[in-house]
C-alpha positions, 0 to 999 in steps of 0.5 A: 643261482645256478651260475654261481654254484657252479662257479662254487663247484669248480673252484673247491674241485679244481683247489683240492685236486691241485692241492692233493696233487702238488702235496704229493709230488712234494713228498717224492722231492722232499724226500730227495731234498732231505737227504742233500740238506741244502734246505735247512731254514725255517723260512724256506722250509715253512715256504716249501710246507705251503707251496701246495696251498700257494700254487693252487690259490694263485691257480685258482686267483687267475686261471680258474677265476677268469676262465669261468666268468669270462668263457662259461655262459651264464645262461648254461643249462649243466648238470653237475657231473660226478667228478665234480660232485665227488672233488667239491665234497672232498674239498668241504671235507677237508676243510671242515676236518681241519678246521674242527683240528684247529678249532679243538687246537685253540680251545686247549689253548684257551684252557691254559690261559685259564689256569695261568696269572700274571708275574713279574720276573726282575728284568724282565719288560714283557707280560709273563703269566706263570701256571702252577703245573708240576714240570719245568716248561715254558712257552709262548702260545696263541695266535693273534696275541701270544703270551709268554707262560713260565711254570712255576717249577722252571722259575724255581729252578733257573738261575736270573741269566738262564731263565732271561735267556729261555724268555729271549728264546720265547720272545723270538717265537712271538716276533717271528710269528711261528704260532701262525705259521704252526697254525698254517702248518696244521690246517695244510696238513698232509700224510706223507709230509710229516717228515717236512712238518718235524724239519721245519719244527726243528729249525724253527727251534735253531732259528729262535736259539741263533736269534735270542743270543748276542755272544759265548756267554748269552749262548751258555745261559741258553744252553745250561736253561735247555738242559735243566728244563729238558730234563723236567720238561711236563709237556705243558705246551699246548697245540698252538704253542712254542716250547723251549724244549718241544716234544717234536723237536731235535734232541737238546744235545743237538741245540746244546752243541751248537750253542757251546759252539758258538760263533758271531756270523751273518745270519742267512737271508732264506726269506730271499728263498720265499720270495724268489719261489713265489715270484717265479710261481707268478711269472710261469703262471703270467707267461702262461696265461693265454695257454692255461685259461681256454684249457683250464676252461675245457678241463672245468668243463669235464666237471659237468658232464 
C-alpha cells in the first residue's frame, strides 16, 4: 500500500510543478508570440493553450511512470518528505477547484436547457430549442451533446437569410467541438494566460464565421445577423457555450469587416501545427529517455526526504 501512495505522491508533485512551470514559461513567450501575430488560428491557439498540460501528462506517461516501477523498490521503507507533501496537496488542490469550476459551469448549463423547448425554423434540419428570455441571442451549449438555443427576441428580429446564416455559425461551433475545448480551456486554467485564453476565443469566432459562410452574400447575411444581435445581445450564453455575439469576443465591427470583405481562398491547415508540435514533444522525450529516466528518478527521490 505504501508502494503505490508513493507512486500517487510522485505523480500528482511532479505533474503540477511541470504544469505550473511549463504555464509560466508560456506566459513570458506568449507575450512576445502576441505582439508578432504569426499564431492566429484557433487550432493552434488552443494547441499552444494545453502545451503545459500535454507535456506534463506525456512526462509523467513515460518518464515519471517508468522510472518508479522500474528503479524505486517496492520493498522501500521512506517517509514522505515535505516537498512531496506540499506539491501533491497543491495538485489535489487544483484539481478539486477546478472541478468544482466545471461542475457549477455545467449546472448553469443545465438550467438553460430547463427553460428551453423545442422549435422548428423553416429550412432549418437540425434540433433548435427556443428560450423566452428577453434579449436577442443565440447559441449552442454543452459538451457531449450541444443543442442549438435561439431567443425568441432574435427569432423576431432576423430575417429567414439572417437567422439561416447565425444557425451555420452555431452549427460550426457544434462540429468543431469548441464547448469541449472551452471545457479544456477552463479546467487548464492559469493567472497569467487569460491574454491567450481571450485570443483563442476570438479566433475561434473568426473561425466559425469563415466556415459558415460559402460567397459575398451568405457572408452579408452573417454579417447584418452580428449586428442586429450585437446590439441586443442579454448574454443569455451560459459557461459552456458558444454565443454569436460572446461577451469575450472582438468587437463585432471586426467580424462585421471581414465578412464585408470577403473573399474565396483556401482555408489554412493550422492543425498541421498541432500535430507537428506534439509529435516533436514525443521525439525530444523518446530521444531522451535513457537520460531523463535515472534522473527523473534521482530528483523523485528528493521528494522523500
Amino acid at each position: 500500500m505504501m508502494y503505490w501512495l508513493r507512486f500517487a505522491i510522485v505523480c500528482a508533485s511532479v505533474f503540477i510543478l511541470l504544469y505550473t512551470a511549463i504555464s509560466a514559461m508560456l506566459a513570458l513567450v506568449w507575450a512576445r508570440l502576441q505582439q508578432t501575430g504569426l499564431i492566429k488560428s484557433a487550432e493552434a491557439l488552443f494547441t499552444l493553450r494545453m502545451l503545459p498540460a500535454i507535456t506534463a501528462f506525456i512526462v509523467l506517461a513515460f518518464v515519471v511512470v517508468p522510472s518508479f516501477w522500474v528503479l524505486e523498490p517496492p520493498a522501500a521503507d521512506e517517509w514522505i518528505g515535505l516537498w512531496a507533501a506540499i506539491l501533491s496537496f497543491a495538485c489535489l488542490a487544483w484539481l478539486a477547484v477546478r472541478a468544482a469550476k466545471l461542475y457549477s459551469a455545467w449546472r448553469s448549463t443545465a438550467e438553460i436547457f430547463d427553460r428551453a423547448v423545442p422549435t422548428k425554423i423553416a429550412g432549418s434540419a437540425v434540433p433548435i430549442f427556443e428560450l423566452q428570455d428577453s434579449g436577442a441571442n443565440i447559441f449552442v451549449a454543452g459538451v457531449l451533446k450541444p443543442r442549438l438555443l435561439i431567443s425568441r427576441r432574435a427569432i423576431e428580429l432576423l430575417d429567414g437569410d439572417e437567422l439561416q446564416a447565425a444557425i451555420r455559425h452555431e452549427l460550426a461551433h457544434a462540429n468543431s467541438a469548441d464547448n469541449l475545448k472551452q471545457m479544456l480551456v477552463r479546467f487548464c486554467s492559469f493567472p497569467f494566460l487569460s491574454s491567450l485564453d481571450r485570443s483563442w476565443h476570438r479566433a475561434v469566432e473568426i473561425a466559425a464565421d469563415d466556415h459558415s459562410v460559402t460567397d459575398a452574400l451568405t457572408a452579408a447575411d452573417l454579417a447584418s445577423a452580428l449586428i442586429k444581435v450585437g446590439s441586443e445581445s442579454a448574454a443569455l450564453t451560459p459557461a459552456l457555450g458558444m454565443s454569436l455575439v460572446p461577451e469575450a469576443d472582438a468587437p463585432v465591427s471586426e467580424r462585421v469587416r471581414r465578412l464585408l470583405a470577403w473573399k474565396s481562398g483556401k482555408r489554412s491547415h493550422a492543425g498541421r501545427f498541432a500535430l507537428g508540435l506534439l509529435l516533436l514533444q514525443a521525439g525530444v522525450v523518446a530521444a531522451n529517455l535513457s537520460w531523463l529516466v535515472p534522473q527523473m528518478h534521482r530528483f523523485t527521490e528528493l521528494l522523500f526526504q
